[in-house]
C-alpha atoms as an extended CHARMM CRD file, in Angstrom:
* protein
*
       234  EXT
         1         1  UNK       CA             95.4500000000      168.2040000000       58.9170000000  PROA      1               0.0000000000
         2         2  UNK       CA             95.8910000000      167.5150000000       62.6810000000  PROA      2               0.0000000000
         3         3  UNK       CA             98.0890000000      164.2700000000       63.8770000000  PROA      3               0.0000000000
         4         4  UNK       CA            101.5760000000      164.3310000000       65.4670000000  PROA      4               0.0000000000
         5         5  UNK       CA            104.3650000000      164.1240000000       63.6240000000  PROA      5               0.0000000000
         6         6  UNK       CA            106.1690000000      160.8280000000       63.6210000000  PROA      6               0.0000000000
         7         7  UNK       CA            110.0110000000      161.3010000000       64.6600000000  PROA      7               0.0000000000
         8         8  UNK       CA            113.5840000000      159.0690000000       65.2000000000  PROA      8               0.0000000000
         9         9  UNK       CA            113.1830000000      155.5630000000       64.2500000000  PROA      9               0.0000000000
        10        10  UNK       CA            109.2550000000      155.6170000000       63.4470000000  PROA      10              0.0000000000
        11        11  UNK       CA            110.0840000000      158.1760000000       60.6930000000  PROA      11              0.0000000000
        12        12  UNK       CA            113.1360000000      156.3100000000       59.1140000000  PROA      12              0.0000000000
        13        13  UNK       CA            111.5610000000      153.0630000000       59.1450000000  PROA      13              0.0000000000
        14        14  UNK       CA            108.6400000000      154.8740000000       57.0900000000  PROA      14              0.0000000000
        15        15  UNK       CA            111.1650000000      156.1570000000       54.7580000000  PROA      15              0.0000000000
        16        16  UNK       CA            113.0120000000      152.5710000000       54.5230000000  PROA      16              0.0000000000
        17        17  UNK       CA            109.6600000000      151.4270000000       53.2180000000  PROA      17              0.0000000000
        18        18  UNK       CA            108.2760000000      154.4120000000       50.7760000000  PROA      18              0.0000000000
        19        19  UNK       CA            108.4950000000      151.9380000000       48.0240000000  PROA      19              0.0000000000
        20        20  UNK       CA            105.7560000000      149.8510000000       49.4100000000  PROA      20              0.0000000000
        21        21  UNK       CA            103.5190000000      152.9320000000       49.7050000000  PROA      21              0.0000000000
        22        22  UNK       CA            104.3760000000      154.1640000000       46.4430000000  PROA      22              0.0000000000
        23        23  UNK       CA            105.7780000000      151.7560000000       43.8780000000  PROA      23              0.0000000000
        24        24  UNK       CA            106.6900000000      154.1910000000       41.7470000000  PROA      24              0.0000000000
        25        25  UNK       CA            109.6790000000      155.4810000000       44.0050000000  PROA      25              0.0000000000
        26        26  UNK       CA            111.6700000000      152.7110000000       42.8900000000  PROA      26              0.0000000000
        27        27  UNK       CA            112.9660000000      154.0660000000       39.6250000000  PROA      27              0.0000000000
        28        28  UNK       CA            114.0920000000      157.4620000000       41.3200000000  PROA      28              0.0000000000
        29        29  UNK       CA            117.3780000000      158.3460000000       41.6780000000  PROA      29              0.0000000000
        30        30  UNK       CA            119.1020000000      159.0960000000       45.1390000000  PROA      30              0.0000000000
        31        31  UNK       CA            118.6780000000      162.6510000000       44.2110000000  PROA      31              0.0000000000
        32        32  UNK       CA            114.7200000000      162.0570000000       43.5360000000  PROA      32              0.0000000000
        33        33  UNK       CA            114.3390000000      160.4140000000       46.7200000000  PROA      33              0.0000000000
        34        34  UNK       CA            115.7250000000      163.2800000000       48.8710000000  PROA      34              0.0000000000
        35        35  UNK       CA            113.7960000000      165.7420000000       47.3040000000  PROA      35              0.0000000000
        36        36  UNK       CA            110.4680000000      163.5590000000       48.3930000000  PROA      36              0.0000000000
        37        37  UNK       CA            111.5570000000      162.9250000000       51.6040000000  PROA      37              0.0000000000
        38        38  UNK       CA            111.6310000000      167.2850000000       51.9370000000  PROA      38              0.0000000000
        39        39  UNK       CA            108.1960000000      167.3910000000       50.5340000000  PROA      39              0.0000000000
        40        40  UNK       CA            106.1420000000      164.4050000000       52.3480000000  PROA      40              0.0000000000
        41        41  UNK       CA            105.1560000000      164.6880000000       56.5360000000  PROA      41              0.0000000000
        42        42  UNK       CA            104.6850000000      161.3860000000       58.5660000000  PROA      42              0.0000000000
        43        43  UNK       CA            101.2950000000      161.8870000000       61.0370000000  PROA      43              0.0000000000
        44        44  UNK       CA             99.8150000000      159.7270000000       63.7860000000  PROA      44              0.0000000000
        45        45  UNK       CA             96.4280000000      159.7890000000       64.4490000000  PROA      45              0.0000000000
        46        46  UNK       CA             94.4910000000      158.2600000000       67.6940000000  PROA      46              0.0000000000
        47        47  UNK       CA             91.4460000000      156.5200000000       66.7550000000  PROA      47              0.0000000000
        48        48  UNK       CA             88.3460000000      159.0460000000       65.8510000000  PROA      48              0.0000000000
        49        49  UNK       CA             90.8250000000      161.4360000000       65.2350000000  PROA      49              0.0000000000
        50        50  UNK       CA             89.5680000000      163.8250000000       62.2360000000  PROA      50              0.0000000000
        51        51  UNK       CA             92.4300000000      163.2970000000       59.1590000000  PROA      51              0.0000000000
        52        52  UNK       CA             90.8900000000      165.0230000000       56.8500000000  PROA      52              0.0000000000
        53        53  UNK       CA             87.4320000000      167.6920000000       56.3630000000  PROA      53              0.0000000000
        54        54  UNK       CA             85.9520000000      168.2530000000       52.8430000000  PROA      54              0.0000000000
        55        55  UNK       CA             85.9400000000      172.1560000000       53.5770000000  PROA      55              0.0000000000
        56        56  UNK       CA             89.7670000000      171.6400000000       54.3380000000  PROA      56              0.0000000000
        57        57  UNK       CA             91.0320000000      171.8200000000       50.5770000000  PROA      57              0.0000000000
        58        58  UNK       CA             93.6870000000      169.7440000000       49.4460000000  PROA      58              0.0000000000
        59        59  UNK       CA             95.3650000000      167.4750000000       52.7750000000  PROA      59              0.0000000000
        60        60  UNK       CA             97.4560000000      165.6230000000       49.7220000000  PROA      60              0.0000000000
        61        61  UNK       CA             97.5290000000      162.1890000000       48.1620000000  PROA      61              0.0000000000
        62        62  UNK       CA             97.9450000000      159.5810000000       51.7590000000  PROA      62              0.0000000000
        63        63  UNK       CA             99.2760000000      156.3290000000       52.0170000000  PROA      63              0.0000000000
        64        64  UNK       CA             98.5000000000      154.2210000000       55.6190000000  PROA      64              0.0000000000
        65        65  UNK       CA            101.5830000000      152.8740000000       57.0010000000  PROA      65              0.0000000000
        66        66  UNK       CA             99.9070000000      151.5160000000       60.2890000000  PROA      66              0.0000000000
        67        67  UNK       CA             96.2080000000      151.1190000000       61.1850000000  PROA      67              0.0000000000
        68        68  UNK       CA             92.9060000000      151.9300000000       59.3570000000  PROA      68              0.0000000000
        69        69  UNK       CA             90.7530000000      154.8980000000       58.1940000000  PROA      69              0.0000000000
        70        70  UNK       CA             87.5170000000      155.6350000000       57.2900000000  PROA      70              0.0000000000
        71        71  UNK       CA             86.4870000000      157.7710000000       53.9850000000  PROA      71              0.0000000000
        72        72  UNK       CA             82.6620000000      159.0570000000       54.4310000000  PROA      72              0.0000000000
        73        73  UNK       CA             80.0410000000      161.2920000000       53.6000000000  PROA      73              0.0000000000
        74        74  UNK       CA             77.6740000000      163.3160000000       54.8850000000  PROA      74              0.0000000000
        75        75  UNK       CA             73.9070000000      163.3550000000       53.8470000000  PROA      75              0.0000000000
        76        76  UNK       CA             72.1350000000      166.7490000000       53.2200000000  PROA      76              0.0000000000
        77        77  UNK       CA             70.2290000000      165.5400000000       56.7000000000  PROA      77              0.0000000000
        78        78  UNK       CA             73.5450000000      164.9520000000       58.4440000000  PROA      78              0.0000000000
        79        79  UNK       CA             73.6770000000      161.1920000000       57.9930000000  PROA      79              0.0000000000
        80        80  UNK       CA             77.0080000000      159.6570000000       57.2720000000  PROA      80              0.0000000000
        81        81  UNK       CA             77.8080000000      156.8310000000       54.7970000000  PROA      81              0.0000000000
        82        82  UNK       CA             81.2480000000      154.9800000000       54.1180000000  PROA      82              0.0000000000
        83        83  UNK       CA             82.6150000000      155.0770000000       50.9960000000  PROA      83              0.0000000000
        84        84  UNK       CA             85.6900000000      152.6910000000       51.7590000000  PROA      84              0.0000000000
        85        85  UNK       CA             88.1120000000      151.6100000000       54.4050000000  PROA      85              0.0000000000
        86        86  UNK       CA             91.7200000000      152.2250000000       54.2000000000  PROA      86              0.0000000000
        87        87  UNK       CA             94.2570000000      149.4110000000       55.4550000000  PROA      87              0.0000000000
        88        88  UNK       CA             98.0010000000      149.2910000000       55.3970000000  PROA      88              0.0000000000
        89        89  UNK       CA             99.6650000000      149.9910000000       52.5620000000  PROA      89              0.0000000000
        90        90  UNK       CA             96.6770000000      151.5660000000       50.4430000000  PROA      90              0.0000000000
        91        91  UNK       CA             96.6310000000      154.7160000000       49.3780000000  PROA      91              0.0000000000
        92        92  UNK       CA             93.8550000000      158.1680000000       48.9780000000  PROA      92              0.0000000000
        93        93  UNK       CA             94.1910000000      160.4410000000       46.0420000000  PROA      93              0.0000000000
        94        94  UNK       CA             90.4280000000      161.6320000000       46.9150000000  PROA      94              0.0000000000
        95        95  UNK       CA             91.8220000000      163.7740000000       50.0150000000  PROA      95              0.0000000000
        96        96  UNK       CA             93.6650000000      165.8900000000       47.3580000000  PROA      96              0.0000000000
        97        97  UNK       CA             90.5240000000      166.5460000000       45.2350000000  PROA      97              0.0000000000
        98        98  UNK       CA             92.1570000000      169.9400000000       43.9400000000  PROA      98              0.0000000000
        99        99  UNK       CA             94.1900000000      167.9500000000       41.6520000000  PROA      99              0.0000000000
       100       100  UNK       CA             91.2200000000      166.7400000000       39.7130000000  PROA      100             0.0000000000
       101       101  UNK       CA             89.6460000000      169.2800000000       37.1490000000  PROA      101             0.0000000000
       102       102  UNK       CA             85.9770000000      169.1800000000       37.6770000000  PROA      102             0.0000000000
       103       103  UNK       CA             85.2900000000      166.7920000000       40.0120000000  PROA      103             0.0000000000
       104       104  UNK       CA             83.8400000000      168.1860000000       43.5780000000  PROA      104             0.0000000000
       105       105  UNK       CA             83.0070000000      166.7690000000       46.7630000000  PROA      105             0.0000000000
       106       106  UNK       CA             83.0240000000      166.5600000000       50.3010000000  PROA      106             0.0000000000
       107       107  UNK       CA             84.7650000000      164.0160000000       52.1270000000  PROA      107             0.0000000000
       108       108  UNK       CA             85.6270000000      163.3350000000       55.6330000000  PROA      108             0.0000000000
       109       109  UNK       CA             88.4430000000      160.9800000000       56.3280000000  PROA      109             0.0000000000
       110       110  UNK       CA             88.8040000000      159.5960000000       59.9130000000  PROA      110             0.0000000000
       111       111  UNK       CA             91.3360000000      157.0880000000       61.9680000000  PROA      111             0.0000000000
       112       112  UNK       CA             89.1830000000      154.3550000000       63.1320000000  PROA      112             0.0000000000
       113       113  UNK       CA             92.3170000000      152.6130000000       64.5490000000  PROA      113             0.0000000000
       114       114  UNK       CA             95.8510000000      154.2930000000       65.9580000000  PROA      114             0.0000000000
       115       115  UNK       CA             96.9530000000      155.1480000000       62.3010000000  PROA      115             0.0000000000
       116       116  UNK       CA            100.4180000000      156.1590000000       60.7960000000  PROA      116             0.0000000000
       117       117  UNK       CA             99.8640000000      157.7880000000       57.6340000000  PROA      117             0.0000000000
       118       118  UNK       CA            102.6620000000      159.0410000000       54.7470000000  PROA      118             0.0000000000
       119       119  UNK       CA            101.4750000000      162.3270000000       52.8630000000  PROA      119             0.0000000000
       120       120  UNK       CA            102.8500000000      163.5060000000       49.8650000000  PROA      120             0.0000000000
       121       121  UNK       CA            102.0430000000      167.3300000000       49.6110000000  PROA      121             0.0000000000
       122       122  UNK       CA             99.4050000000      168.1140000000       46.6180000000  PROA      122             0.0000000000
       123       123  UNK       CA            101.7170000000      170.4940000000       44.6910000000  PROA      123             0.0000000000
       124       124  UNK       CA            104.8890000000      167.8550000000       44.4820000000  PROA      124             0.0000000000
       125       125  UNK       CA            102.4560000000      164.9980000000       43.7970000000  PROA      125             0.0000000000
       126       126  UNK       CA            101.5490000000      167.1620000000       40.5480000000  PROA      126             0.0000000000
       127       127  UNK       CA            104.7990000000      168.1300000000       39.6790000000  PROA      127             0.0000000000
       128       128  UNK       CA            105.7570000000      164.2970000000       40.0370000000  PROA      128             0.0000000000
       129       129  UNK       CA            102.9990000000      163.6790000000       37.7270000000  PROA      129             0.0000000000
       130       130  UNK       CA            104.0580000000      165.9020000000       35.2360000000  PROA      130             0.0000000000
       131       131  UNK       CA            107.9380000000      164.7840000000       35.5520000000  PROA      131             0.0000000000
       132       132  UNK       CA            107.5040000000      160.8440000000       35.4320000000  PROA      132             0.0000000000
       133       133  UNK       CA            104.4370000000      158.4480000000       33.3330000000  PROA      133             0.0000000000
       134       134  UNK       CA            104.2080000000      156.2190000000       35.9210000000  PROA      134             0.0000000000
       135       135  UNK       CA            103.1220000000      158.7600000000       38.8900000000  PROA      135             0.0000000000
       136       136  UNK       CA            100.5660000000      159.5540000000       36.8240000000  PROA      136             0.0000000000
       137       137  UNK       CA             99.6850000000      155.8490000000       35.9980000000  PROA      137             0.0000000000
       138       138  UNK       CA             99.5560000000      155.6000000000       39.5700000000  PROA      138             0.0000000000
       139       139  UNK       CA             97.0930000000      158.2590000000       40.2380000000  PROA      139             0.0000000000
       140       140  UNK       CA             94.8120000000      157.0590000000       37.5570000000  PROA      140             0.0000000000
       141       141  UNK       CA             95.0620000000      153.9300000000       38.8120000000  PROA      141             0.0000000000
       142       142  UNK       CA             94.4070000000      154.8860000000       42.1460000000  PROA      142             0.0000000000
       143       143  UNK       CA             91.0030000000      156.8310000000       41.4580000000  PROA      143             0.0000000000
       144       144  UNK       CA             89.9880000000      154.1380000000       39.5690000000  PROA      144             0.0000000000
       145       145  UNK       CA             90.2410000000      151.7880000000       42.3220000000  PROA      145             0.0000000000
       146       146  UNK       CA             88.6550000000      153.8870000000       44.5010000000  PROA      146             0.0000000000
       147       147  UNK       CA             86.0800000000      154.9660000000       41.7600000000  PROA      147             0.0000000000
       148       148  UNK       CA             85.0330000000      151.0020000000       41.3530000000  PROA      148             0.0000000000
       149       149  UNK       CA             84.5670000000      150.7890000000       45.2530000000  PROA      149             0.0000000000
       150       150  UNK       CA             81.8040000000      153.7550000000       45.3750000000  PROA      150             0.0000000000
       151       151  UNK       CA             80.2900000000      152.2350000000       42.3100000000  PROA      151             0.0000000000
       152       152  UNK       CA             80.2580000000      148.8230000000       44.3680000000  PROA      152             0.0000000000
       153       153  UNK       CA             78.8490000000      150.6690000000       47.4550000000  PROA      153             0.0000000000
       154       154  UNK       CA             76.1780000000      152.6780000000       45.3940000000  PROA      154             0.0000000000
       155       155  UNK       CA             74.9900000000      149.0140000000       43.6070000000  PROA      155             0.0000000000
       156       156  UNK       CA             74.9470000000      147.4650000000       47.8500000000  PROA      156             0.0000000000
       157       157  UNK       CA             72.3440000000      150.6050000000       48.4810000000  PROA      157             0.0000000000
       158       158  UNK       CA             70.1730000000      150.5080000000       45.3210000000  PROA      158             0.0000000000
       159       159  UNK       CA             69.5030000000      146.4980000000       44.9760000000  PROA      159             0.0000000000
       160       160  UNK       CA             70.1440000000      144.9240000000       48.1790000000  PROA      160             0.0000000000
       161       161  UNK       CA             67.5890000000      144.9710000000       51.6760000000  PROA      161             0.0000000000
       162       162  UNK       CA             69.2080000000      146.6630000000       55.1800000000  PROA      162             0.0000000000
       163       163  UNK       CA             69.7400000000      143.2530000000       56.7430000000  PROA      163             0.0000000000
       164       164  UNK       CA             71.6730000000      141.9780000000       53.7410000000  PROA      164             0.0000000000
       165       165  UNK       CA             73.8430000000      145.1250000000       54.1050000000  PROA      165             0.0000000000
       166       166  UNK       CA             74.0440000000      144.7230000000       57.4600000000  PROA      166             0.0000000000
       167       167  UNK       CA             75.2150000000      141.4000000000       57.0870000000  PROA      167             0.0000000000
       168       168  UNK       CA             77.7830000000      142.0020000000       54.6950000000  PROA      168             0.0000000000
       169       169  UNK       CA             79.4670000000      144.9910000000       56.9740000000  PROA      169             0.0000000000
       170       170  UNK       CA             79.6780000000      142.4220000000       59.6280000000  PROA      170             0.0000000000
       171       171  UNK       CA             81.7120000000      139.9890000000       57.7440000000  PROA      171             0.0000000000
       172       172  UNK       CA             83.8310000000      142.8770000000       56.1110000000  PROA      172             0.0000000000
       173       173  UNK       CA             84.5430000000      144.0050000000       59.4220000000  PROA      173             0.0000000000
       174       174  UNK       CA             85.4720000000      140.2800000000       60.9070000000  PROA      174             0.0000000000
       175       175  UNK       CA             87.5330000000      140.1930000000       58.0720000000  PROA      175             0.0000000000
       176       176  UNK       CA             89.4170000000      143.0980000000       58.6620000000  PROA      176             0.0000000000
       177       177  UNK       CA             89.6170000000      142.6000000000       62.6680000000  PROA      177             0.0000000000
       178       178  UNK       CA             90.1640000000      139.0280000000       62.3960000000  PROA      178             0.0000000000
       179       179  UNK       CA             87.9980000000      138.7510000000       65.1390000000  PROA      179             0.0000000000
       180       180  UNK       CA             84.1770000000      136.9830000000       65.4910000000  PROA      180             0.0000000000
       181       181  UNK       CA             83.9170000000      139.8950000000       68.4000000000  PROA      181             0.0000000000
       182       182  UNK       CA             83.2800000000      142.9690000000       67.0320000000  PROA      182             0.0000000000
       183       183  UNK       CA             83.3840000000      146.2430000000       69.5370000000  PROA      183             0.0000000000
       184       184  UNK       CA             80.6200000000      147.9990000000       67.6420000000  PROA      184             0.0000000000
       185       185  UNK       CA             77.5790000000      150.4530000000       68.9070000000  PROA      185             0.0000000000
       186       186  UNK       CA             74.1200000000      150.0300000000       66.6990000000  PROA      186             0.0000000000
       187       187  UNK       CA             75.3390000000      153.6780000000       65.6740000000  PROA      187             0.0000000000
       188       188  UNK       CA             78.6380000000      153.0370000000       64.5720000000  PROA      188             0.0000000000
       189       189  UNK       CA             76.9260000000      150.5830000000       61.8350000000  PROA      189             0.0000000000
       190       190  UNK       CA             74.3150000000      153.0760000000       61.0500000000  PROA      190             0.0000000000
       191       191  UNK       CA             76.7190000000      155.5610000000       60.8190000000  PROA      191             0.0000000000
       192       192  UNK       CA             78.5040000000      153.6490000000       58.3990000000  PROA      192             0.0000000000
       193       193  UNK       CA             75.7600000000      152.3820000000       56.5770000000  PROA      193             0.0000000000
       194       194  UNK       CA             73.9250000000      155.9220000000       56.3330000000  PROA      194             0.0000000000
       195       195  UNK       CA             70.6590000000      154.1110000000       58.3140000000  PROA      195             0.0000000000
       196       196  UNK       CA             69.2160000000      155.0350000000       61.5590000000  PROA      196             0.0000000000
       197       197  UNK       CA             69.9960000000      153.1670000000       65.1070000000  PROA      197             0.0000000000
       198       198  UNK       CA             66.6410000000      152.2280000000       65.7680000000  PROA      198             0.0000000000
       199       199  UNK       CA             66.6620000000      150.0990000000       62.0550000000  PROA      199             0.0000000000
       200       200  UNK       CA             69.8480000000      148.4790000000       62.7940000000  PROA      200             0.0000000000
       201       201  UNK       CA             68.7850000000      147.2240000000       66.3170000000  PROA      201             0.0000000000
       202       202  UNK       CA             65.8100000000      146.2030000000       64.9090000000  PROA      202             0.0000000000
       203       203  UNK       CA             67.6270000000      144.2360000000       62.1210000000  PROA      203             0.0000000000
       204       204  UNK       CA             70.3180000000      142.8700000000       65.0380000000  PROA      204             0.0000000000
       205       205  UNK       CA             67.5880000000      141.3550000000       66.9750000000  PROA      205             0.0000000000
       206       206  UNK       CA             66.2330000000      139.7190000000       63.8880000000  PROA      206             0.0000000000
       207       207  UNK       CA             70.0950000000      137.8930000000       63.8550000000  PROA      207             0.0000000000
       208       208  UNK       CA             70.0500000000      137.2230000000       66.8470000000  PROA      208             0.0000000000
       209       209  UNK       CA             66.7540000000      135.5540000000       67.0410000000  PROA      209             0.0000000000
       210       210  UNK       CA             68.0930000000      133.0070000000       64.1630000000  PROA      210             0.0000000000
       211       211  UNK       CA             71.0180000000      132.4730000000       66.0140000000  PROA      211             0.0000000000
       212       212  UNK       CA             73.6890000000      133.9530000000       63.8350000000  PROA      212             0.0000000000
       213       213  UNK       CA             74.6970000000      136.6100000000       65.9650000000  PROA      213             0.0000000000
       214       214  UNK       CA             75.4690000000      137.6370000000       69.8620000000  PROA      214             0.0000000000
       215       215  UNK       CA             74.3420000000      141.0120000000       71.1010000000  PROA      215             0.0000000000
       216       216  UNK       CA             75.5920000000      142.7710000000       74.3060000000  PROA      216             0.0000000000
       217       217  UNK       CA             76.8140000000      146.2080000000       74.8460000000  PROA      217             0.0000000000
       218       218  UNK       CA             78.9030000000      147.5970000000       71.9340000000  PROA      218             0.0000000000
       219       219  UNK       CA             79.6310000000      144.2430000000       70.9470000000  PROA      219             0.0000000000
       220       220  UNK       CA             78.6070000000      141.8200000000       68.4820000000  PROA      220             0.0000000000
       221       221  UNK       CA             79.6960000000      138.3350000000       68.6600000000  PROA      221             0.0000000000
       222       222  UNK       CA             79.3900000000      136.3260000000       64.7940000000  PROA      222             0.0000000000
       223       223  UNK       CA             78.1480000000      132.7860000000       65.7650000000  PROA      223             0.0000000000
       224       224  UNK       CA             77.1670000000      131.7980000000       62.5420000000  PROA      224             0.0000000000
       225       225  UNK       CA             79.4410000000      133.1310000000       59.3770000000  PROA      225             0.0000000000
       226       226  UNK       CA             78.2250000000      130.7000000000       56.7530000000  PROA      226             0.0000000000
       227       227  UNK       CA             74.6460000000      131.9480000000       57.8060000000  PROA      227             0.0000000000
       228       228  UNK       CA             75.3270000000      135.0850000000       57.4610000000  PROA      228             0.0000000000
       229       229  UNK       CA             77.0410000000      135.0860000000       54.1540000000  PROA      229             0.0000000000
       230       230  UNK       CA             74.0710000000      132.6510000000       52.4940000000  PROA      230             0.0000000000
       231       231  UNK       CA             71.5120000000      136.1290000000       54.4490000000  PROA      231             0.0000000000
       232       232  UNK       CA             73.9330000000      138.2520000000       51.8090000000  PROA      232             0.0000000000
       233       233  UNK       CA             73.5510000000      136.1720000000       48.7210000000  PROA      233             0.0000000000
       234       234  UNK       CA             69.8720000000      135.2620000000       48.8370000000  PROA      234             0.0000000000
């Protein structure tokens, strides 16, 4: 697990706010509290920074403080898909697979923005687990968050065409951005949507030709949301 290490006020205003990150903190005693502080490291991460590699092990159970990741897979050709984004204040148990009996897999986690993340080390998490109901709640509430997302993503791949996809990822991501600019390359969506390049600029043009979107160089200006959101639902 790469990053810097967050330090001085960055760190204690991270600390002032563990209760946001993990609700569960709020019932500990002073004592408690100290003794998570010792076993938890702040990071920041520059965007496309790796955060986490499947063949890494166990980075630990991650909570985003500032910014936005990126959980993904690769194919057995090399192709990438997202499973789900990670904004402020949500949290990754999937990172620390190791504490999950029989499950396996490979996941990548990347920054795609300037990201502050909160760790809490696999081993503590466990013992936490084991000490207190509701860390445990937590965690299986957690995975089955994260669980339902997958399940949503693997239903988007099975029943619904590329440009519909595509359509939906572009709302998603003016959603999360805020912004009907989006600074995107045709292989940052195929990336994300485990496609090739040449499909999604083929799909692009197709929006752009009905006037719903604006396509220069690795940027995509939404012109028409409604239209695009009726493209997803038909």
């Amino acid at each position: 697990m790469a990053g810097k290490w967050a330090k001085g006020k960055e760190k204690e205003e991270v600390f002032e706010r563990l209760d946001e990150y993990f609700p569960f903190v709020k019932a500990f005693t002073e004592e408690e509290m100290a003794e998570l502080k010792e076993n938890l490291s702040i990071r920041k991460y520059k965007r496309g920074e790796q955060i986490h590699q499947g063949e890494e092990g166990c980075t630990g159970v991650m909570a985003i403080c500032k910014g936005r990741t990126r959980t993904y897979i690769f194919s057995s050709k090399g192709k990438e898909i997202t499973l789900f984004r990670l904004l402020p204040q949500d949290t990754c148990i999937l990172s620390a697979s190791c504490m999950m009996n029989n499950i396996v897999f490979d996941i990548q986690v990347a920054a795609e923005e300037d990201s502050l993340l909160v760790v809490i080390t696999p081993e503590y998490f466990e013992e936490l687990a084991r000490r207190h109901p509701s860390v445990e709640k937590f965690r299986n509430d957690i995975i089955s968050m994260r669980f339902s997302e997958v399940m949503w993503l693997v239903e988007q791949i099975l029943f619904r065409r590329m440009d519909q996809r595509i359509a939906a990822f572009l709302i998603e991501m003016a959603i999360i951005t805020e912004s009907d600019v989006l600074t995107l390359s045709h292989q940052e969506i195929a990336d994300n949507l485990g496609t090739a390049r040449e499909v999604v600029s083929r799909i692009l043009k197709y929006l752009e030709n009905d006037e719903l979107v604006e396509i220069s160089r690795k940027e995509i200006k939404i012109l028409n949301l409604p239209g695009l959101e009726e493209m997803v639902e038909n």
